[in-house]
N, C-alpha and C positions, 0 to 999 in steps of 0.2 A: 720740497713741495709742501704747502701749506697744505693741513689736514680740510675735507670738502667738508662745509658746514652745514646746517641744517637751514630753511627756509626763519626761521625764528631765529636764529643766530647771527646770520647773514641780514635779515633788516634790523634788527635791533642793531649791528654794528654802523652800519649807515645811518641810522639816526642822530647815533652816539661819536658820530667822524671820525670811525676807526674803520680799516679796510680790511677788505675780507677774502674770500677766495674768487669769489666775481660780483658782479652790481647784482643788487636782487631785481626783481622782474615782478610787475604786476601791468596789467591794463584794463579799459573797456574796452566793450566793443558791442557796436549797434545793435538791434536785433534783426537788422534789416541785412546787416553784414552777415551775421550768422547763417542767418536764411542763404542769402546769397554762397557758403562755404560750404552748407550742405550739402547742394546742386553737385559744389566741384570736389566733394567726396569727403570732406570732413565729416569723422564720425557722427552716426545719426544720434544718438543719448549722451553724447560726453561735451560736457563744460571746457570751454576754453581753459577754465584756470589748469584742470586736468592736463588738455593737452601738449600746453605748453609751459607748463612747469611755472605757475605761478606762485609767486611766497606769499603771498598775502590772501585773508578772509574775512569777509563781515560778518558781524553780528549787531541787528539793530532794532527797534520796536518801532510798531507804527504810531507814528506823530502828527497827522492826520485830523480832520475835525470827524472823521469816521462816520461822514454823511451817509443816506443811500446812492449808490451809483444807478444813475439814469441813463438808458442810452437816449438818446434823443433821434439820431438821424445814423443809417448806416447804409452803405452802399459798396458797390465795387471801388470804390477810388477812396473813400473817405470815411472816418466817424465821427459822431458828435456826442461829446459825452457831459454830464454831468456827474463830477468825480465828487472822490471821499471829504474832497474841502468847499462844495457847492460852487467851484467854476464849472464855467460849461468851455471845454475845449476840444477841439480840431485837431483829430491827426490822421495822416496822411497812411495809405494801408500800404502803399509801394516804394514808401521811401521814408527815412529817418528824418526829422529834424527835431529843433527845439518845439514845443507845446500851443497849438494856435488859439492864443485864450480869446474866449468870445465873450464872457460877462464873468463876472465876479459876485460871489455870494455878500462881501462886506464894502459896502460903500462910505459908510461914516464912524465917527466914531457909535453911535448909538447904536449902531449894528452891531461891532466887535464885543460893545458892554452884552447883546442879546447871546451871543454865541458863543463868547470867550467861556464859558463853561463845559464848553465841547472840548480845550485845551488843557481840561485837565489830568492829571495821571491815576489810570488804575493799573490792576496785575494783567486784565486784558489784551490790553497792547501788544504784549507779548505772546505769538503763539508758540508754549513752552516746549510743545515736542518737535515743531520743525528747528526753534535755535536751540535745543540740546543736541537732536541729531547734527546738525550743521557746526557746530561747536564739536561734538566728538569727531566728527569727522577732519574737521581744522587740526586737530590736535593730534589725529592718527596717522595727518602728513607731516606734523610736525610745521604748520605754517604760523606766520605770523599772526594774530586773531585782532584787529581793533574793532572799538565798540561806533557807531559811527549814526549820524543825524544831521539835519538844519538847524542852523540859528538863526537868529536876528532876521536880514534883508532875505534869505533865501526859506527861510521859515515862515514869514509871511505874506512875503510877495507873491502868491497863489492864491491867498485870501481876499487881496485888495488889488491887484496888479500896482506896474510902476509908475503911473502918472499920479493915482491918489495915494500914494507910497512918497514920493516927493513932494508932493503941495504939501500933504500932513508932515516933513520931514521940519520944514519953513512953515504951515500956520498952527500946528499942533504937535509940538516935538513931545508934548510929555503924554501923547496916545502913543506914537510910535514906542516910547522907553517901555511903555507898561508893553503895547505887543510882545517885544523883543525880549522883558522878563519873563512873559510868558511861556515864549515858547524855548528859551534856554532853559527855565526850570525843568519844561517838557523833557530835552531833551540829558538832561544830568538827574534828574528822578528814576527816568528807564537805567543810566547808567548804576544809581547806587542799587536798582532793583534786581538785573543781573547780577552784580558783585557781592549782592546779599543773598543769591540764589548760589553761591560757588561758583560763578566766573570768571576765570581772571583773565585777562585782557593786557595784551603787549604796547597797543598802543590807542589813541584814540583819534577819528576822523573829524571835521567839521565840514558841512558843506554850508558855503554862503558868498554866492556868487557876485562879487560886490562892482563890480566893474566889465566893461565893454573896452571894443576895440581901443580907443583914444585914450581911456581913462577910469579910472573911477566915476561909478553914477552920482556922486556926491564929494564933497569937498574934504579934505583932511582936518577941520575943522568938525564939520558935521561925524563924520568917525567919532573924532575921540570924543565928543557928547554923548552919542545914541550907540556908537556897538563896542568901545573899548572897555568900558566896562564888563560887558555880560564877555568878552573875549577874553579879559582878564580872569575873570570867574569860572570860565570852563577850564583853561590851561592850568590855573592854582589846584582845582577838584582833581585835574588828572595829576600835576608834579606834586601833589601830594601824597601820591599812590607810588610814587615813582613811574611815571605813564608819560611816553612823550605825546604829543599831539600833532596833527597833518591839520591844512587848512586846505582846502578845497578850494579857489575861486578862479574862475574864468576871468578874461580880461586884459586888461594892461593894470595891476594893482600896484606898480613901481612906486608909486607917490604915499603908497600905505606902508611899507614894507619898514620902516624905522618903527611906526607903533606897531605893527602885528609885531614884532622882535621883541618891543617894550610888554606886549602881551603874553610874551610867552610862548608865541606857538616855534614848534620845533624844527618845519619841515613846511615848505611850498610846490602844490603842485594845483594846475600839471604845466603851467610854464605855457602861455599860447602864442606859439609864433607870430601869428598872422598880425598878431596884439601885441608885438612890440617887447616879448619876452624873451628875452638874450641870455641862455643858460649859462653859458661861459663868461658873460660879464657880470652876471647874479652873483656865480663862485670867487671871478675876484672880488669884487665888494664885498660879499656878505658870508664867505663860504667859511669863515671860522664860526660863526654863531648859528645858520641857517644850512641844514640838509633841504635839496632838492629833492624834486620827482615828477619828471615826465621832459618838455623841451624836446622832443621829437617829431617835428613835425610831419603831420599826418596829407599832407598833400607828398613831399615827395614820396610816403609810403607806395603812394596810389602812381606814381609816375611813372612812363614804359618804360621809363631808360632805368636803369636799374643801379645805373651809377649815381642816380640824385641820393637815394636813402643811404649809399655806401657813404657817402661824402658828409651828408648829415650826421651820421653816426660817429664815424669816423673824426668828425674835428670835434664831437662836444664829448661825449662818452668821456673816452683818457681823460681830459681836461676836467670833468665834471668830478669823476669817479677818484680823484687821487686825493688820498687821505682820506678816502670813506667821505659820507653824507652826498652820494646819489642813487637813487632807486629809477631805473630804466620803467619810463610810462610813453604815451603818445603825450603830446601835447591836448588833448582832449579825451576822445576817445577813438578807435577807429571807424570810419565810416564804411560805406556801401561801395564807395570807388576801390577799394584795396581789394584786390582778389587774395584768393589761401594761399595762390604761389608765392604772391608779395609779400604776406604778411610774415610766411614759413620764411624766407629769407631776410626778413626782418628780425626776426627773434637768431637764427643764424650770424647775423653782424652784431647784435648784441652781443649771443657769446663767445664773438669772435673778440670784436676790442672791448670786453666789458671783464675780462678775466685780468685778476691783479698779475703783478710780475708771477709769482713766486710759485704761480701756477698755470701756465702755461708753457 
């Protein structure tokens, strides 16, 4: 029987498509869910990651135009806020979704040239005693620790939203390239500031949401103009360090996946069902070059019959899992439909088909 490894042992070998003693384990999960786990008796002070043994921890500074926040409108049902990047958005108090943007602080480029000075880097950003404690504490589980941010489309699509994010894509590409250095600098500034604070960091995350159900918000063309570059330049800053990288994007991103590869990044999640992301046929095409994470899709979690999530697990996991490079995620994050019964029997079939031979 293979020696049990440590949560840092165990993702670093999946990054690196070597197997270990089972898939490492990380997820989201709503705040709305949480709430809802509470009711059904999930500890009142303890973090998911706690309770179910997750390998992984961030550590990340805020990237922010670190506005003041305004409430604007709040009620039993709803609030309206004016956040740290001067949109004013809509979210719902009884239930989870994506962010209801109602305006946007930067309309033109003359606006970005007024504010782009709000994107620059101080020691600020960092509040140093919550990620020292959160960093010793990563460390005293022994978890994985990446350093972790937005770039490019998901860095400043809160700034502008997506409609003057794509006319500037086609009448003003070289606003967007300047955004998009901006706020990668943002976000590899904080990294060398931690790493020059004594950090050190197993892996590093990118969040930048680049596509939707059908596709890509833009053309593979447009990519490798405006984000392969700065995508290039975060993955070189981290494989220099010896630091793998995770990309983060929602989507169906299939049509990008030969340049994020040509980019360098290490590792794709979270793999969105509903979006056309087929973990098992990822692994055969791309599973020598490209670790996984996530491809779980989070509707059968939520489904009565209990046999949908067994069968989900059960045909991708083995498959996914063999020769190392996958890490068990939701395909998003979990929602408000998954009860604690569901979710506890989720993490159950993981480490049911998620243990290599040699240890079970």
């Amino acid at each position: 029987m293979t020696q049990e490894l440590t949560s840092r042992e165990r993702i670093w070998r999946a990054l690196h498509h070597r197997e270990a003693d089972r898939v490492g384990v990380m997820d989201g999960v709503w705040g709305t869910t949480l709430a809802r786990w509470r009711r059904e008796g999930f500890p009142a002070d303890a973090p998911p990651a706690d309770v179910f043994g997750y390998d992984m921890a961030e550590i990340r500074p805020d990237t922010s135009l670190r506005l003041p926040v305004v409430r604007i409108e709040d009620n039993d049902e709803y609030s309206v806020v004016r956040d740290a990047n001067g949109t004013t958005v809509k979210n719902w108090k009884q239930s989870t979704s994506t962010p209801g943007w109602i305006d946007h602080l930067i309309k033109t480029r003359a606006d970005w040239e007024e504010y782009k000075a709000l994107a620059q880097w101080d020691r600020s950003r960092i509040d140093w005693g919550a990620a020292r404690r959160s960093y010793a504490a990563a460390r005293d589980r022994d978890r994985f620790v990446y350093y972790s941010g937005a770039i490019c489309w998901d860095a400043t699509l809160p700034l502008i939203g997506a409609e003057a994010m794509l006319y500037a894509m086609a009448d003003d590409p070289g606003w967007v390239s300047d955004m998009y250095a901006t706020m990668t600098d943002l976000y590899l500034t904080g990294a060398e500031e931690f790493l020059g604070a004594g950090f050190e960091f197993d892996g590093a995350w990118v969040y930048d949401d680049m596509a939707y159900r059908s596709g890509p918000f833009f053309s593979p063309r447009s990519y490798r103009e405006l984000f392969f570059p700065h995508d290039r330049r975060v993955c070189g800053f981290f494989r220099a360090r010896g630091v793998p990288v995770i990309l983060h994007s929602c989507g169906n991103i299939a049509p990008l996946i030969p340049r994020l590869i040509e980019a360098g990044y290490a590792c794709l999640q979270p793999l969105e069902v509903k979006a056309g992301m087929d973990l098992v046929a990822l692994k055969k095409s791309y599973g020598e070059v490209l670790a996984f994470m996530g491809g779980i899709d989070v509707r059968a979690m939520g489904d009565p019959n209990p046999a949908a999530i067994e069968h989900e697990i059960a045909t991708k996991i083995p498959v996914a899992m063999a020769g190392g490079g996958y890490i068990y995620h939701s395909d998003h994050s979990v929602p408000d439909t998954v009860s604690l019964e569901q979710y506890r029997h989720v993490m159950e079939l993981v480490a049911r088909y998620g243990r290599y031979a040699g240890n079970r």
